[in-house]
C-alpha positions in Angstrom: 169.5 -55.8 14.8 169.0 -59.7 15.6 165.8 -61.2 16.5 168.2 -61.6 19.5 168.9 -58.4 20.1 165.1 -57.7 20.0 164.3 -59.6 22.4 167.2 -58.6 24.7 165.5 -54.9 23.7 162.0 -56.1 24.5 160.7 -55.5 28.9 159.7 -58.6 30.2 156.4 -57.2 32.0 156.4 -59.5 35.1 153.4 -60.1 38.1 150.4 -59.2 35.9 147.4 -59.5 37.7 144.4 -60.7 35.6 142.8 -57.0 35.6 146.3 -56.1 33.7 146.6 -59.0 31.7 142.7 -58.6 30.4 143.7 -54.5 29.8 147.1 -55.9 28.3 145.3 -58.4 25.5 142.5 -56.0 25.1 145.3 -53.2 23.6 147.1 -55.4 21.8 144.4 -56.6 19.9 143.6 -53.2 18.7 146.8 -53.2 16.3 148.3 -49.6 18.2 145.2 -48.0 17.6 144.4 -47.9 21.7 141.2 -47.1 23.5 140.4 -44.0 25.8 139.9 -44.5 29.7 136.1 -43.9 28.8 136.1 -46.6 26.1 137.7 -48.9 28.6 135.2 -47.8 31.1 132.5 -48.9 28.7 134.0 -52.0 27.6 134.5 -53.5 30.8 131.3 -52.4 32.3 130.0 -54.8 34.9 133.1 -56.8 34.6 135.7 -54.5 36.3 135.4 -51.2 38.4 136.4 -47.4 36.9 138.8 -47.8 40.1 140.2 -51.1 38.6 140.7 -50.1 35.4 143.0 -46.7 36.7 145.1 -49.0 39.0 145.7 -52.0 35.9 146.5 -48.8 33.4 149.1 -47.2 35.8 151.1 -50.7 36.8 151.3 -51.4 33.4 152.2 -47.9 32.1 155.0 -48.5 35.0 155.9 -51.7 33.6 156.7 -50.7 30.5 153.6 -52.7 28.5 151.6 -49.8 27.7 151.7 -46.0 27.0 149.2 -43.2 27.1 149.8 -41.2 24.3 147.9 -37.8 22.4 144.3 -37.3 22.8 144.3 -39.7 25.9 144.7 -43.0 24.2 146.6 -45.8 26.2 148.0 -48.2 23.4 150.2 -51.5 24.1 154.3 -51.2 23.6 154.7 -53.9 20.8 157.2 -56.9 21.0 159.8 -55.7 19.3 161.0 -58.8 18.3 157.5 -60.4 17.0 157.9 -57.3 14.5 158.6 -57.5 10.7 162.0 -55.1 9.5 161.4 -52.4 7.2 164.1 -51.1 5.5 164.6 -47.1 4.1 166.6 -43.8 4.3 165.6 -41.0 6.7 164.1 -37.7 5.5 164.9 -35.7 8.5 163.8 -32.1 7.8 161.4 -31.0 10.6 163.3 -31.3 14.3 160.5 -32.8 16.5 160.1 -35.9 13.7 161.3 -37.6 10.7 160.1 -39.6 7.7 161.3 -43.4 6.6 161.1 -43.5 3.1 160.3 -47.2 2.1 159.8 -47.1 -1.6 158.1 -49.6 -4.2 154.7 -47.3 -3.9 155.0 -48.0 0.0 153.4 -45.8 2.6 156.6 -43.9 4.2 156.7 -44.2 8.3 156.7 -41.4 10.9 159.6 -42.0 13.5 159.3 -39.2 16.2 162.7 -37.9 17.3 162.8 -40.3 20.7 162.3 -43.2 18.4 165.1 -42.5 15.6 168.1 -44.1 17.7 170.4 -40.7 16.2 169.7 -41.6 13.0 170.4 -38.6 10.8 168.6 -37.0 7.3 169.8 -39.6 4.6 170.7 -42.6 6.9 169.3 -46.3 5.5 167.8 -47.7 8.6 165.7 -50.8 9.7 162.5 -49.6 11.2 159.7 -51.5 12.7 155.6 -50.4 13.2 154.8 -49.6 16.6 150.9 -48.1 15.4 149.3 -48.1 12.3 146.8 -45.3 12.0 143.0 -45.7 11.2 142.8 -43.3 8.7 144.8 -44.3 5.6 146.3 -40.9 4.6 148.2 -40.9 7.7 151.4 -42.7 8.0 152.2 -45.4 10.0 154.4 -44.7 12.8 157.4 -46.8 14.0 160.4 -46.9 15.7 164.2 -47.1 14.4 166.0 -50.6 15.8 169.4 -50.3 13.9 170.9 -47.9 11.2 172.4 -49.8 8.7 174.4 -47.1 6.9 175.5 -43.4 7.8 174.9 -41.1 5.1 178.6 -39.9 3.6 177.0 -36.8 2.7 179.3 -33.7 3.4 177.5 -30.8 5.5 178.6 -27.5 5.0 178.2 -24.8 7.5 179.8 -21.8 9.6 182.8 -22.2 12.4 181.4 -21.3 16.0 184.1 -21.0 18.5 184.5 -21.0 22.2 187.9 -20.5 23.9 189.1 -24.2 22.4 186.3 -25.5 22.2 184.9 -25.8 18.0 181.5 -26.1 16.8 180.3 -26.0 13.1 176.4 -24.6 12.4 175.1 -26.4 9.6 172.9 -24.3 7.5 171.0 -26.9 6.1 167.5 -27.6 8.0 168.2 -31.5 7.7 170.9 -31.2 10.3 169.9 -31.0 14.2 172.8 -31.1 15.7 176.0 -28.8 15.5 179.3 -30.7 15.2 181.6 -30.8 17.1 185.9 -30.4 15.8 188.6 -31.4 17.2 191.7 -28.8 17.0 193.6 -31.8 14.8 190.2 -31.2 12.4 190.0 -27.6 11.8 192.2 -27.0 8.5 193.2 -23.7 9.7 189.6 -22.5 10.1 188.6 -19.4 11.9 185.8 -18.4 13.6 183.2 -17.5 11.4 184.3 -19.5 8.5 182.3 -21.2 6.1 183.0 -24.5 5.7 182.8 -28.0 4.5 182.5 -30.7 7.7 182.3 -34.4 7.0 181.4 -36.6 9.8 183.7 -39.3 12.3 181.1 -40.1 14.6 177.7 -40.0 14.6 175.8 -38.2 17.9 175.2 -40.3 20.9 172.8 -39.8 23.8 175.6 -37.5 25.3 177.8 -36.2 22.4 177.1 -34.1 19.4 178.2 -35.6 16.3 181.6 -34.9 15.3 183.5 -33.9 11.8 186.5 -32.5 10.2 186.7 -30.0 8.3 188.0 -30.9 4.7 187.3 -27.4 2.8 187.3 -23.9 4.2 186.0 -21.0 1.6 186.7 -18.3 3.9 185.4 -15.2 6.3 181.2 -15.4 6.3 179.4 -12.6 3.7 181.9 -12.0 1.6 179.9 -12.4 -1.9 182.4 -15.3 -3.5 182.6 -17.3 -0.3 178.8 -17.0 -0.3 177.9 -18.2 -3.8 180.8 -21.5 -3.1 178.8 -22.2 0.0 175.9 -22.2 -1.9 177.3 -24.5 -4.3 179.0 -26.9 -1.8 175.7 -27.1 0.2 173.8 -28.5 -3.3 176.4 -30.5 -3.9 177.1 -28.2 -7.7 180.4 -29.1 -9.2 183.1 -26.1 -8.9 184.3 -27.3 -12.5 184.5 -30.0 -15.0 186.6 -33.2 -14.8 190.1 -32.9 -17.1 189.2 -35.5 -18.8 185.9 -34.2 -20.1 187.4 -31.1 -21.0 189.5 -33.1 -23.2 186.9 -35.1 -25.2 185.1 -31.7 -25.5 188.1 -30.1 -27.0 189.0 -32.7 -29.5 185.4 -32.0 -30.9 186.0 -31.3 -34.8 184.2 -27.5 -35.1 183.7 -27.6 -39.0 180.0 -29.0 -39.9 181.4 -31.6 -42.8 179.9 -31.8 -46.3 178.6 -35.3 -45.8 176.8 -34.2 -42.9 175.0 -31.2 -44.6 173.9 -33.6 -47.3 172.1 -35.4 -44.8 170.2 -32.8 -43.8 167.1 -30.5 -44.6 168.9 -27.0 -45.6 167.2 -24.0 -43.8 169.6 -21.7 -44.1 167.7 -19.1 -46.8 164.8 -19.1 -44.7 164.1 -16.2 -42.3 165.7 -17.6 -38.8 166.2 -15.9 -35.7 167.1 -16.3 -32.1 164.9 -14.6 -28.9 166.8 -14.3 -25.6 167.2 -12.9 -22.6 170.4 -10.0 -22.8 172.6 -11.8 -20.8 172.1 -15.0 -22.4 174.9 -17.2 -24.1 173.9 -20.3 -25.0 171.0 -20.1 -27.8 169.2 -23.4 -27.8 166.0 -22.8 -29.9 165.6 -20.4 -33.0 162.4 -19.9 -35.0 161.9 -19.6 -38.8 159.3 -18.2 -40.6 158.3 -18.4 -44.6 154.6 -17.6 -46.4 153.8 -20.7 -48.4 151.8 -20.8 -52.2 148.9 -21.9 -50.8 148.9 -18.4 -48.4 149.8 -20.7 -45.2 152.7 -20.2 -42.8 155.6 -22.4 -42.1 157.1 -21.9 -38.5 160.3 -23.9 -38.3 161.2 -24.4 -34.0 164.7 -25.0 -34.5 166.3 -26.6 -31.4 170.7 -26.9 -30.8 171.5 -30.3 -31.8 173.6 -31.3 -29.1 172.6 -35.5 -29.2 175.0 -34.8 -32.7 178.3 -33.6 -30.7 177.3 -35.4 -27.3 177.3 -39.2 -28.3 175.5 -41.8 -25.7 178.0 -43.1 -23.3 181.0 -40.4 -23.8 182.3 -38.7 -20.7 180.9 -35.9 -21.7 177.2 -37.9 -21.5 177.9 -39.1 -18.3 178.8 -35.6 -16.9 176.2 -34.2 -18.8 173.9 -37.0 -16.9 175.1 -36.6 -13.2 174.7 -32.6 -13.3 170.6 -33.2 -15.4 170.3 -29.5 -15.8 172.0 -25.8 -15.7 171.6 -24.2 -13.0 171.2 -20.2 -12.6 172.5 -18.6 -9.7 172.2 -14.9 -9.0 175.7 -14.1 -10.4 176.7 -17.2 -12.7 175.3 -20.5 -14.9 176.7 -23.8 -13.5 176.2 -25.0 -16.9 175.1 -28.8 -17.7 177.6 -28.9 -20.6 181.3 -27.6 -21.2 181.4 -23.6 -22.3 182.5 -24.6 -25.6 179.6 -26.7 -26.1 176.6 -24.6 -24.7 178.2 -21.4 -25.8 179.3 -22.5 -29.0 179.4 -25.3 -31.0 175.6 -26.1 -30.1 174.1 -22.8 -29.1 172.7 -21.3 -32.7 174.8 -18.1 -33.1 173.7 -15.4 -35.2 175.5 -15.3 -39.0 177.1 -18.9 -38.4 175.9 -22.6 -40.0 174.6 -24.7 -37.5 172.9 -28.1 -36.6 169.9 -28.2 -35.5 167.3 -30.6 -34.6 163.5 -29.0 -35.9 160.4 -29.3 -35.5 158.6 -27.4 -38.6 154.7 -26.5 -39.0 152.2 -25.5 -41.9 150.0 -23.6 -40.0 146.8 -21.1 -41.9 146.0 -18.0 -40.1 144.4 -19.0 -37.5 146.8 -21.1 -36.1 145.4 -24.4 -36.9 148.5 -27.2 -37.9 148.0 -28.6 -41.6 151.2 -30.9 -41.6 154.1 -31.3 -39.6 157.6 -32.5 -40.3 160.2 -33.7 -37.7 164.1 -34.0 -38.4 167.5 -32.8 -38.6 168.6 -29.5 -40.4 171.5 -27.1 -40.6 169.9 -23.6 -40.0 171.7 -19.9 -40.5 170.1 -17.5 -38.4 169.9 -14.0 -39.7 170.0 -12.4 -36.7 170.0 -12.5 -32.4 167.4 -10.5 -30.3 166.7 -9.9 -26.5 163.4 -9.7 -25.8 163.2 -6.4 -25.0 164.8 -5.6 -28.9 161.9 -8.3 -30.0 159.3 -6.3 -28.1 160.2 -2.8 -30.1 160.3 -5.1 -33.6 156.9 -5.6 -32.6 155.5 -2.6 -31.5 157.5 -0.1 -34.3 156.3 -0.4 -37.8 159.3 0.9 -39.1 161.4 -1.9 -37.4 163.0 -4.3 -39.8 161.7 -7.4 -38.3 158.5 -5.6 -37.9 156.3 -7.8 -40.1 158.5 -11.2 -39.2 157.8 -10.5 -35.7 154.3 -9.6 -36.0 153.3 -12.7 -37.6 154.9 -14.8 -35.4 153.0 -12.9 -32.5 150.0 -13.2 -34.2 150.4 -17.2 -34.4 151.4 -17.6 -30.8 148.3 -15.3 -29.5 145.9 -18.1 -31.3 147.7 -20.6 -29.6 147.7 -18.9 -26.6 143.9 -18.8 -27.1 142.8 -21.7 -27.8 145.4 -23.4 -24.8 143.1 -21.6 -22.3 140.3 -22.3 -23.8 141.4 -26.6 -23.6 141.9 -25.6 -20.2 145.3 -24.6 -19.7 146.2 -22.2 -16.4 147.0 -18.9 -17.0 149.3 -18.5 -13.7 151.8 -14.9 -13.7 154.4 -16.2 -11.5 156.1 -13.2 -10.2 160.0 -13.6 -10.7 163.1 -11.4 -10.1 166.3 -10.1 -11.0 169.3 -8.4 -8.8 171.4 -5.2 -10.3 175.0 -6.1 -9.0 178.2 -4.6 -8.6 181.5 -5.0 -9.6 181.7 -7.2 -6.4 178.2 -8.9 -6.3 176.8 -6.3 -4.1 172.9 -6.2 -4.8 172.3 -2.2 -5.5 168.2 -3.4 -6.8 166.2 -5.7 -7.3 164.0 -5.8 -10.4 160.5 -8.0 -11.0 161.1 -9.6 -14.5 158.0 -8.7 -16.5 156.7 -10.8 -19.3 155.8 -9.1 -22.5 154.8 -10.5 -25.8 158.1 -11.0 -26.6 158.6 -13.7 -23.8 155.1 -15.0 -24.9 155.6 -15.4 -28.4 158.7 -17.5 -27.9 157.3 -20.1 -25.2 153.4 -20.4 -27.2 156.2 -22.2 -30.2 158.1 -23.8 -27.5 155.1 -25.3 -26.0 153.6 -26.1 -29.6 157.0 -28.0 -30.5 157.1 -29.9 -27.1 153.5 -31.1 -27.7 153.5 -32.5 -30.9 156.7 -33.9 -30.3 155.4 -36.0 -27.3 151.8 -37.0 -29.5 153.8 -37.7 -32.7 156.1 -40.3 -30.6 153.0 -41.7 -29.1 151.4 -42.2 -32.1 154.8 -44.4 -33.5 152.5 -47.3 -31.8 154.4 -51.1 -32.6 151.5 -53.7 -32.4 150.5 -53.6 -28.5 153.5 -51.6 -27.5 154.2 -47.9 -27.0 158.0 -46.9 -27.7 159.8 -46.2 -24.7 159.8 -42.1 -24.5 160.5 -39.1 -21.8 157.1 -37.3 -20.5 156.7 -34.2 -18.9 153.7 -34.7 -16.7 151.6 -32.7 -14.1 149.1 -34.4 -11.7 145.6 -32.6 -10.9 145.7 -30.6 -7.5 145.0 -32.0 -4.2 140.9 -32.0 -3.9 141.7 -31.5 -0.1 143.6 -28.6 -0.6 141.7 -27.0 -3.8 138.7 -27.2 -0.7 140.7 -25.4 1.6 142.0 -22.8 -0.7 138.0 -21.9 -1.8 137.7 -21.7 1.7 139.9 -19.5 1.7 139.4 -16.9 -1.5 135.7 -17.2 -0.2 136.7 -14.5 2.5 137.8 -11.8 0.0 134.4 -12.5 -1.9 135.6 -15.3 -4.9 134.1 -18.3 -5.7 136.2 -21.5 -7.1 134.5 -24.8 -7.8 136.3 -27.9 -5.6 135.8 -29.9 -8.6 139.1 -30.6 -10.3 138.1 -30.8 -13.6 136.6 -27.1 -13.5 139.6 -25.9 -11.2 141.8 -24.6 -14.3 138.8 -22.1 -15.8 138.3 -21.0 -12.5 141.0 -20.1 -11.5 141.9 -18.4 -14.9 138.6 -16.2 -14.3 139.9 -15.9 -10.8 143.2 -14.2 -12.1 141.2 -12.2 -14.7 139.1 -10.6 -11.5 142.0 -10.6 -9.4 143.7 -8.0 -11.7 145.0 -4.9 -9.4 143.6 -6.1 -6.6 145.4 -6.0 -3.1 144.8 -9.8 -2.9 145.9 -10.7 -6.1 149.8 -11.7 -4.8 149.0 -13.9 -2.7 146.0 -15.5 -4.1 147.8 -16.7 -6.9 150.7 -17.4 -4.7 148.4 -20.1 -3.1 147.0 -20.8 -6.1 150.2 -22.0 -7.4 151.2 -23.8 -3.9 147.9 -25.7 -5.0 149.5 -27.5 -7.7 150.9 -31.0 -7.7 154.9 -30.7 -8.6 155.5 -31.5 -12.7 157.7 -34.4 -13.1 160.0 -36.4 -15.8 158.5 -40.4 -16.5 158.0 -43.1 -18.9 154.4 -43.0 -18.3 152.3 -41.0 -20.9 150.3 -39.3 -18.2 148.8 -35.7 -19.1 150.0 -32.6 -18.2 147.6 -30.4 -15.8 148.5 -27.0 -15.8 149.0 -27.0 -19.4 146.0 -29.3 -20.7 147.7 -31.8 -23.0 147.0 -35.2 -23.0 151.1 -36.0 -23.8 154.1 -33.9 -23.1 157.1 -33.6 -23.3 161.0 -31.1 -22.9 162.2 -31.0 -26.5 163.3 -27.5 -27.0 166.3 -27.1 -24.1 169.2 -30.0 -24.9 172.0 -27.0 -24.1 170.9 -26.8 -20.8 168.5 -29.4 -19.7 169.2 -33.9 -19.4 165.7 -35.0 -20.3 165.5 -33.0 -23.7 169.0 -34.7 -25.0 167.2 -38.0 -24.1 163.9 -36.8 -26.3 166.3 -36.2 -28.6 168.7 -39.4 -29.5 164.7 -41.6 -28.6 163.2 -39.6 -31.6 165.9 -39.9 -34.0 166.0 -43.6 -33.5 162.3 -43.8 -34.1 162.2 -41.5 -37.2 164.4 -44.1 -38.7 162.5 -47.0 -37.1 164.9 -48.1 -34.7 162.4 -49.1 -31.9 163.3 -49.2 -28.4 161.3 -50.4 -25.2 163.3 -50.0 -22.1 160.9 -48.1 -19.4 162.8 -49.3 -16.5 166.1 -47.8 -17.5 164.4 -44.9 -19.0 162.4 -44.3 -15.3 165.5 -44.6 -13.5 166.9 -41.6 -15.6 163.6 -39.7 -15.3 163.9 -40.0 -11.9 167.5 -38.8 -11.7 166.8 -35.3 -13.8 163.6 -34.7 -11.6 165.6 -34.8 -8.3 168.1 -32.6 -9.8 165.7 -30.5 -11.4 164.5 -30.1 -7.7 168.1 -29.4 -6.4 168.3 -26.8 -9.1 165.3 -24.9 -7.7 166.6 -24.8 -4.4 170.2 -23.9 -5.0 168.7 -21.1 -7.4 166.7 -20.0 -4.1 169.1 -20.1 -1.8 170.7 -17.8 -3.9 168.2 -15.1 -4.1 167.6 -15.8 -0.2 171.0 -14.9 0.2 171.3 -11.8 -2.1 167.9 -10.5 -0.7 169.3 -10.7 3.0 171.8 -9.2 1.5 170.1 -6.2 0.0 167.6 -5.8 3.0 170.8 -4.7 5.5 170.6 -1.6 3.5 167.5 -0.8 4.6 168.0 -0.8 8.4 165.7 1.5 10.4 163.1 2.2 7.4 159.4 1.8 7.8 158.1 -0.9 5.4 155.1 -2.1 3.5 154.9 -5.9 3.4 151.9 -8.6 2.9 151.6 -11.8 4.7 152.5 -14.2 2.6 152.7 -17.7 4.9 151.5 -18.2 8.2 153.3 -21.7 10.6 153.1 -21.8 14.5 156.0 -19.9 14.7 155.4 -16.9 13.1 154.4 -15.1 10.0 156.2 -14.5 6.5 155.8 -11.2 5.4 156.9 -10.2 1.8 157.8 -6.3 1.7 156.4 -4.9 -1.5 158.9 -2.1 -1.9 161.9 -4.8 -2.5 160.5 -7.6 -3.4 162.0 -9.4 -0.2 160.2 -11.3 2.8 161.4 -11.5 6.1 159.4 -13.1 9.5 157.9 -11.7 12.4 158.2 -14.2 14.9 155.3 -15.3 17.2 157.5 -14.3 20.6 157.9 -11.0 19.1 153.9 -10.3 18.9 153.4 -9.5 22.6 150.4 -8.2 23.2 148.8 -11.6 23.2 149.2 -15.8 22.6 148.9 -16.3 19.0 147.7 -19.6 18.1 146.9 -20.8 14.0 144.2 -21.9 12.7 143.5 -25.4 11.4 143.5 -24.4 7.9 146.7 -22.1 8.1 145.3 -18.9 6.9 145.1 -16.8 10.2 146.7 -16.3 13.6 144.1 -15.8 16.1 145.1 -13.8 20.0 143.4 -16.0 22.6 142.6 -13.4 25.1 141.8 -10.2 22.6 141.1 -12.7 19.5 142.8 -10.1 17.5 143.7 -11.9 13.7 146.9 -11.5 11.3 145.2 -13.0 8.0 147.5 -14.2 4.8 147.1 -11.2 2.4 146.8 -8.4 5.1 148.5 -5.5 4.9 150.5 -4.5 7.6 153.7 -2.0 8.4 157.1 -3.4 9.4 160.4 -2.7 9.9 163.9 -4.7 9.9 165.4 -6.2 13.6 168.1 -8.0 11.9 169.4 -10.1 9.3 171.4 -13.3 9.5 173.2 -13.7 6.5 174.7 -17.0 8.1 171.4 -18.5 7.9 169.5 -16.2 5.0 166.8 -15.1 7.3 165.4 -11.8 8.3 163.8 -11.2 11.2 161.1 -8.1 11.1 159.1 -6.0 13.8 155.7 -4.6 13.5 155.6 -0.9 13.3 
């Protein structure tokens, strides 16, 4: 928008009396923060009467100069066109407002949905500062004067029709409006279709915004329809390009003698591989041999895929766009081609194969003597699943009994002293579906970790650390090599308040000091053990937690307690770790590099698709849980309340590890209203609570598999 235009935008506020125009300069001084009417009384005691003051405040509310907004404030409408642009893209998620996202470490701006001019989630708009809050947490709020670009995004959603009349429901909670088709548009859609929309138009003040449809997966429910609109709606590819199926296949299989001379030899040391039983791609393998001097050498063997993925191929740059693998309920959208990640990398039993290793000297007591860092060809001897790891452990008479009992022994010292640095001990609850032949969910399974599991990530972790400390020791002068982190801010001190607040109730005690937070809440796990709390107290506990992310800066990692860190030990299946990979093979040769910015920008990139990942994985469980939870029409269920908003309550039923929501206008024997901190509903007239972590007795009123919700009743 011109300067111009602003000013054609701007009301002229005409015949101001000088009552008004001493109110008007008085508001406008204060920078949007406004004053009450009894501030203004005070203010302009003895100069102008309380009746005054009400008839100046309502002619220029009338005019257009001023508005009265929450908590009774009267605040001046700012020129529009004295006003500097700010430039950003809409996050749109919650209906009644949206966020500006400016960038550059700048605070992003609230634009409430009057003020957005139909900008939708994703837009780049030019927004301008109509009030600047007083406290500085909050964000600034302004008002949208132009958008700049529409966001090309696809939406994908379900076909609604009326007679002729054609409306697609997106799923995604970032779209407010349903869109409208024209019959020219539908693709031979039907009602009930899911489908992919991209937009014409965008809405206006009387029109919806309309698409057309340019993909149609088919009828709603049916399991593969599901899982595409699921991919579609994360933007997951449904395959790889030609042409990156062709570099991949014109990979030379046969490890050459030239290479292997270049390489330590591992292959007549004990190596073996721990996976999950489903699992096809085996990025990480650990060795074990008993030195002369009675110490232990642990080789963490990881897939060498920087060897067959070179910088720059097509491959790379497919590799790059996708950052990471990602594991719906039923299939791996994998990160590399199959004959990559299931092959020529992964480290198959009884087959030669290049790896990238991290090996230790480490005595009994798990205490690291020397370390080496480099590039081997490995043979391992033999693949497990955990649960077959598990029995080598616990049977005597297994033949990787005393392999596997070593290694367990190791990894427990770790474990050890980890937690006693600091590190969080958190048991995030996860599960697993039993499907049928045509992705029916028949169960659903909580994954349990055993020693087995355990074992595997203490060396994982171990490899990742040292990895990150030895590149950060490589120091050149003043400079620190360019290199990936994983890091983990503390928690929010605000929020670590409100949860002891919180645990304080079911008689706990937690420190609001961050530095004692992670021994606390270790000891609050330890006392938690088979209590009726304990779900949802570390469910909070873990919503406490700042999000882990990929940079360039060597920050520390929280939840773990290491001063560096770093993703070394996943190449097959993760963006970041090939990165660690080709950085540290430059630098063991001395091949320096120091290129943050470019390195950020690609830190940046994996963490947001990292964060796509997560969500697509959960909309995936979401769905199959719906799903599931049809089955189970009419029953009488047990379920804990696991999240509380003004709209209703979460409640996750224990019996099938689902959670469904009892709605606030389904509780009718009284007005439910939440509490400040969010951790009850309270009845106004009988003050009758629901509590997170109460029990309470439900049953199912229906399931919308078109939006992966379920609504529930209390029994």
């Amino acid at each position: 928008m011109s300067q111009e235009q602003k000013r054609k935008q701007v009301k002229k506020h005409t015949n101001i009396s000088t009552e008004q125009s001493l109110l008007l300069k008085l508001l406008q001084s204060t920078a949007g923060k406004g004053y009450t009417l009894s501030k203004l009384y005070k203010h302009f005691k003895g100069k102008l009467s309380k009746a005054y003051i009400q008839e100046a405040l309502a002619a220029l509310v009338a005019q257009g100069a001023i508005e009265q907004r929450a908590k009774g404030k009267f605040v001046a409408i700012p020129n529009l066109a004295n006003l500097p642009d700010i430039i950003g893209k809409v996050d749109y998620v919650n209906p009644g407002y949206a966020y500006v996202v400016v960038g550059e470490g700048k605070q992003d701006v609230l634009v409430r949905q009057k003020d957005l001019l139909f900008a939708l989630d994703g837009d780049l708009v030019k927004v301008v500062i109509t009030q600047q809050e007083e406290e500085p947490k909050k964000h600034p709020v302004g008002r949208v004067v132009e958008i700049l670009e529409r966001n090309k995004r696809p939406w994908v959603g379900t076909v609604q029709q009326q007679g002729a009349i054609t409306f697609i429901i997106p799923i995604s909670r970032r779209m407010h409006y349903d869109i409208f088709i024209r019959p020219e548009n539908l693709k031979g859609a039907k009602n009930n279709d899911r489908v992919v929309v991209e937009l014409i138009n965008g809405p206006t003040i009387s029109k919806n915004p309309e698409g057309k449809i340019v993909q149609v997966f088919g009828p709603m429910g049916e399991h593969e329809v599901e899982i595409h609109t699921i991919m579609a709606e994360f933007n997951l590819p449904m395959q790889f390009p030609k042409e990156v199926l062709a570099e991949t296949k014109a990979i030379p299989a046969p490890i050459s003698l030239e290479e292997i001379a270049k390489r330590k030899d591992y292959r007549d040391v004990f190596t073996i591989t721990i996976d999950p039983d489903d699992a096809k791609d085996f990025d990480d393998a650990l060795s074990l041999k008993t030195l002369p001097n009675g110490h232990i050498e642990v080789g963490v063997h990881i897939a060498d895929v920087s060897y067959y993925v070179r910088e720059g191929s097509l491959i790379d740059e497919e590799a790059f766009e996708r950052g990471t693998s990602v594991y719906l309920v039923d299939r791996t959208i994998s990160m590399l081609p199959e004959r990559l990640s299931n092959d020529l990398c992964s480290l198959k039993p009884l087959e030669d194969r290049l790896a990238f290793s991290a090996v230790f000297e480490l005595d009994k007591e798990g205490q690291i003597h020397h370390e080496w860092f480099g590039e081997t060809i490995i043979h391992s001897d033999k693949r497990l699943t955990y649960e077959e790891a598990q029995q080598a452990i616990l049977q005597s008479d297994h033949n990787f009994h005393s392999q596997l009992t070593v290694f367990n022994n190791l990894a427990k010292k770790l474990r050890a002293e980890r937690f006693k640095k600091g590190a969080i001990n958190f048991d995030t609850p996860s599960i697993k579906f039993e499907l049928d032949k045509q992705g029916r969910p028949l169960s659903v399974l909580p994954k349990i970790s055993q020693d087995s599991h355990r074992l595997v990530e203490e060396f994982m972790l171990l490899a990742n650390k040292r990895v990150a400390l030895h590149v950060r020791r490589m120091k050149q002068g003043k400079e620190f090599p360019t290199f990936v982190y994983r890091t983990h801010d503390q928690p929010n001190l605000e929020k670590l308040g409100d949860f002891a607040l919180f645990v304080k109730q079911f008689g706990y005690s937690i420190p609001t000091d961050s530095k004692a937070i992670a021994q606390s809440i270790n000891v609050l796990s330890e006392n938690l053990a088979g209590k009726p709390e304990s779900h949802i107290i570390q469910t909070l506990a873990i919503r406490l937690m700042a999000k882990a992310l990929y940079t360039t800066e060597a920050k520390p990692h929280f939840g773990l307690a290491f001063e560096h860190y770093t993703h070394f030990t996943s190449p097959i299946r993760r963006y970041p770790d090939l990165l660690v990979h080709r950085l540290l093979k430059k630098y063991l040769q001395g091949q320096f590099q120091f290129d943050e910015a470019s390195y950020e920008k690609k830190c940046q990139h994996a963490s947001e698709r990292e964060r796509v990942a997560a969500d697509a994985e959960r909309a995936s469980i979401k769905y199959k849980q719906v799903e599931l939870m049809q089955t189970f029409q009419g029953q009488q269920l047990k379920g804990i309340i696991s999240s509380l908003t003004d709209w209703g309550m979460y409640i996750e039923l224990l019996e099938i590890l689902c959670e469904g929501m009892i709605r606030l206008s389904d509780l009718t024997d009284d007005y439910y209203v939440l509490d400040k901190k969010g951790f009850k509903l309270v009845g106004e007239r009988t003050k009758k609570t629901y509590q997170l972590g109460d029990l309470i007795q439900v049953k199912i009123k229906a399931c919308d598999i078109s939006k992966r919700t379920v609504d529930l009743l209390l029994v």
